[in-house]
C-alpha positions in Angstrom: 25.0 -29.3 1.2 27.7 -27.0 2.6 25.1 -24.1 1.3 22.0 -25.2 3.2 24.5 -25.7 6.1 25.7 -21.9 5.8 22.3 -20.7 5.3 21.2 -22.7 8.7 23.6 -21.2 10.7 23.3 -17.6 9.3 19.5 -18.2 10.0 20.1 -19.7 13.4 22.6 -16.7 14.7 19.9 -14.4 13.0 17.0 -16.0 15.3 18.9 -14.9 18.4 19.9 -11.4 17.3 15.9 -10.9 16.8 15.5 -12.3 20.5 18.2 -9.9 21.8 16.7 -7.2 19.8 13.3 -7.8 21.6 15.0 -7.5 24.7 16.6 -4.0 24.4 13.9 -2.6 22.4 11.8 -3.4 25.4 14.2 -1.9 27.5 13.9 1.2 25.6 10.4 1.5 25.4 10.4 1.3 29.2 13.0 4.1 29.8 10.6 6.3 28.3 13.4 8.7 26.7 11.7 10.2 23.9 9.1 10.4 25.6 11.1 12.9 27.9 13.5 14.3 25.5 11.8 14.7 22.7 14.9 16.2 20.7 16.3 12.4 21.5 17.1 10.4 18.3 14.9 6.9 18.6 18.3 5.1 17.3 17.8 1.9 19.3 18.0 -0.3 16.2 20.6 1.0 14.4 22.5 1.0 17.8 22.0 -2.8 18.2 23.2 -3.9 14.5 26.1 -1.9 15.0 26.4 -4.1 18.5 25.5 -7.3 16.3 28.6 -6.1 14.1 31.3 -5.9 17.1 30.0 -9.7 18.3 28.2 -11.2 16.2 28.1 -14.6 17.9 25.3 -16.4 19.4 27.3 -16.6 23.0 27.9 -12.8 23.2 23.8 -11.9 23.8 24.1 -10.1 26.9 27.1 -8.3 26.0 25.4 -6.8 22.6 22.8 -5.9 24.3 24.7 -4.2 27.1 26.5 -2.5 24.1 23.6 -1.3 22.4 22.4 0.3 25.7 25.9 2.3 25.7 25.9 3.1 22.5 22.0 4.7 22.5 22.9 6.4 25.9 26.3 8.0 23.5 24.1 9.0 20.6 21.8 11.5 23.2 24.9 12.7 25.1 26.5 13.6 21.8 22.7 15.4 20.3 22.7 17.2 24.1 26.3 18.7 23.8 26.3 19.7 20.2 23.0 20.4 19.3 20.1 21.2 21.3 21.5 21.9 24.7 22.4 25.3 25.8 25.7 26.4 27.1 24.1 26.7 31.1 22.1 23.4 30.6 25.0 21.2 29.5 27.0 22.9 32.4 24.3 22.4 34.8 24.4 18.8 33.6 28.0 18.0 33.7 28.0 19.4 36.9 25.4 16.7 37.9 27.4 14.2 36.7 30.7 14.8 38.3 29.6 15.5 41.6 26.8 12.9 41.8 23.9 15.3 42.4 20.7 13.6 41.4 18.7 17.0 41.2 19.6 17.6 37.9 19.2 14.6 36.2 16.4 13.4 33.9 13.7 11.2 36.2 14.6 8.3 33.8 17.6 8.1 35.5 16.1 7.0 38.7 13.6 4.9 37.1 15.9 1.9 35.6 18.1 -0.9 37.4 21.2 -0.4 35.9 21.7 3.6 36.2 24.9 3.0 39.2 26.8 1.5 36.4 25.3 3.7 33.6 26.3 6.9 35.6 29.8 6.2 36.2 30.0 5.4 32.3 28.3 8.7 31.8 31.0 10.3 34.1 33.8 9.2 32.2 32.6 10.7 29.3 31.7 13.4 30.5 35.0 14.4 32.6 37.3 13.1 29.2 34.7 15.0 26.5 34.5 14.5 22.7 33.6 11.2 20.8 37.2 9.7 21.0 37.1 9.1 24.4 33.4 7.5 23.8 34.7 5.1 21.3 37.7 3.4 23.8 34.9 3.1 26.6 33.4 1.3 24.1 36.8 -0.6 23.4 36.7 -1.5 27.3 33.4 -2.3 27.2 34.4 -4.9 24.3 37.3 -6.6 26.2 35.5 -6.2 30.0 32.3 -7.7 28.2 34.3 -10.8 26.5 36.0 -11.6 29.7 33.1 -11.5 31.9 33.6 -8.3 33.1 36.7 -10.2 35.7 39.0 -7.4 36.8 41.9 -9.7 36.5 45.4 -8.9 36.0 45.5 -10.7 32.2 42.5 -8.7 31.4 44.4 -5.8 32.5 48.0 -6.6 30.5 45.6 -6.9 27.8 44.5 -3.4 28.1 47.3 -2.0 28.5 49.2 -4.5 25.3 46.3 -3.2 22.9 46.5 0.6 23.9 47.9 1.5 20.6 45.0 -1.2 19.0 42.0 0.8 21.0 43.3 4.0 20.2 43.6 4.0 16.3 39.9 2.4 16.3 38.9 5.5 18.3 40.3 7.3 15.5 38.9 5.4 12.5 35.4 5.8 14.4 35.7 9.7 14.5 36.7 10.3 11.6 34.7 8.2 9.6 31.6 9.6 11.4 32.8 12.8 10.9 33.1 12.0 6.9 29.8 11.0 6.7 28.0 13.5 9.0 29.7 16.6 8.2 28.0 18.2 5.5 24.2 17.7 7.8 26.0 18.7 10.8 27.2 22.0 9.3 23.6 22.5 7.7 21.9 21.8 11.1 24.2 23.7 13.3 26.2 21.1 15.0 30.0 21.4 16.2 32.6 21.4 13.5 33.8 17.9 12.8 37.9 17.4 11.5 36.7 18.0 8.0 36.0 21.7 8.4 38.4 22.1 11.0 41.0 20.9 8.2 39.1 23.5 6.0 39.6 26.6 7.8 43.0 25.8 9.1 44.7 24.7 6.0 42.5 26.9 3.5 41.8 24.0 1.2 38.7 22.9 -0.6 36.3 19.9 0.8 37.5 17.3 -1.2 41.3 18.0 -0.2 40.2 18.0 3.2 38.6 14.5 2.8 41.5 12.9 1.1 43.4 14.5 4.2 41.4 12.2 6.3 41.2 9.6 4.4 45.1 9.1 4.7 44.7 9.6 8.2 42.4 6.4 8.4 44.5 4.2 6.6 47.3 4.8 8.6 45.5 4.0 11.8 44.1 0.6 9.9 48.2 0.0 9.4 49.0 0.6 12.9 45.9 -1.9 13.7 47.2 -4.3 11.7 50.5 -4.1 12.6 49.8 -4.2 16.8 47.3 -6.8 16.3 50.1 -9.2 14.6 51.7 -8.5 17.8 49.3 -10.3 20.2 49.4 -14.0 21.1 46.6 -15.6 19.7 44.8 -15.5 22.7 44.8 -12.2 23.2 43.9 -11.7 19.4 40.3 -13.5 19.8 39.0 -10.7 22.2 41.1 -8.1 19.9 39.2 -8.6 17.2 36.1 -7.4 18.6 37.6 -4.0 19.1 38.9 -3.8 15.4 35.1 -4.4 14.3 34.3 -1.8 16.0 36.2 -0.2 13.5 34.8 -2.0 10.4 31.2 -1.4 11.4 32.1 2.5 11.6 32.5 1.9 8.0 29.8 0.6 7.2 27.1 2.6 9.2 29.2 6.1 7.7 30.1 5.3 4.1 26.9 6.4 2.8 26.4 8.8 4.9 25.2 9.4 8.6 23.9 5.8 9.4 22.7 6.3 12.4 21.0 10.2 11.5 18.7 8.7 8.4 16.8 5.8 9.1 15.8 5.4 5.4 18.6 5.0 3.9 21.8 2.0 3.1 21.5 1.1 7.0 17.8 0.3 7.0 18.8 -2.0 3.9 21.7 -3.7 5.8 19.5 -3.9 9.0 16.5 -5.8 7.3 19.3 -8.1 5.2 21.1 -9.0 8.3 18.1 -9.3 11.2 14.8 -9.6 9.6 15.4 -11.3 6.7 15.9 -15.3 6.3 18.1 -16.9 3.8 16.0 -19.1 1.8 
């Protein structure tokens, strides 16, 4: 009985990811983004089960969907700065971004309801640089999204009481993509990730290097730990969200690039988690 009971709920929860899904693949579509930039990875899925994985229950809808929108918008800031964009186009563009000019920005930009708050995100990112910074808008995103985006002063003690908690999962999220994307991104011509930074610097071999940053993630998950104990328990239920952002950098990089091949372990999880009923 308590099987059938599990299997109900994990269909039930699974029923509204698929709606939510619906939703922000149909917001995709109507961007018209790869359509435009054609470089642009189509990553909308992949960016929504790794949403699904930060707040995976049924009463967070909006706010995965709002994070999967964040996180689709990081993936072609991160391909334009590192990849396909040249040094006076990204210029040009971060220009256009700090001082509000809308002359150099992609027409999509104009086109969709939500590109006030989108911009200012954008702007941030932007003015900071690099994926760490990326990762703890995400963590505010998290703990914003959870509270109803109310700008009121426990949600701020909270931000400021997990600084240490938002930080580390910054870290564990760079350097777990950076284990699991390094060896395409040097091949393809992308920016040197910590692991061949490490490399050069230190004169070691790969696998040195990786065992380097491997220590360097389990420290940050003691640190997590050890905040996280910290919190009242109140504080500890939106908290947690933040740490799976952690976890799910795990899983979408410990096969590889998760979100660069679409055939691979994360096409597996995606169809075991959101298409496919237990039975």
């Amino acid at each position: 009985m308590l099987l059938q009971l599990a299997k109900l709920n994990f269909n039930i929860i699974q029923d509204t990811h698929q709606n939510d899904l619906k939703d922000v693949i149909r917001w995709w579509r109507n961007l018209c983004i790869v359509e435009d930039l054609d470089f642009t990875r189509d990553r909308i899925v992949e960016s929504f089960f790794f949403a699904a994985g930060i707040a995976s229950e049924a009463q967070h809808g909006s706010m995965r969907k709002w994070l999967t929108k964040v996180i689709q918008l990081i993936l072609i800031i991160d391909d334009v700065y590192d990849i396909y964009g040249s040094l006076t186009e990204v210029q040009q563009f971060t220009r256009a971004i700090e001082n509000g000019s809308t002359s150099a920005k992609p027409c999509w930009w104009k086109q969709h309801g939500t590109i006030k708050v989108i911009y200012q995100h954008l702007k941030s990112i932007l003015i900071m640089g690099g994926l760490l910074p990326q990762c703890q808008l995400l963590s505010f995103h998290v703990i914003f999204g959870l509270t109803n985006y109310k700008t009121t002063n426990e949600t701020l003690d909270l931000c400021k009481n997990c600084q240490e908690i938002i930080y580390h999962t910054s870290v564990i999220i760079r350097l777990c993509n950076d284990q699991g994307t390094s060896t395409a991104e040097l091949e393809r011509g992308d920016v040197a990730s910590s692991i061949i930074c490490y490399m050069q610097e230190e004169n070691v071999s790969e696998d040195v290097a990786r065992e380097h940053i491997e220590s360097i993630i389990l420290n940050s998950w003691k640190k997590i730990n050890y905040h996280f104990n910290t919190l009242s328990t109140s504080h500890q239920k939106i908290v947690k969200h933040v740490i799976n952002e952690a976890r799910m950098a795990h899983v979408m990089y410990h096969s590889g690039d998760g979100f660069g091949v679409q055939d691979g372990e994360t096409q597996d999880q995606v169809l075991i988690n959101l298409v496919e009923p237990l039975i």
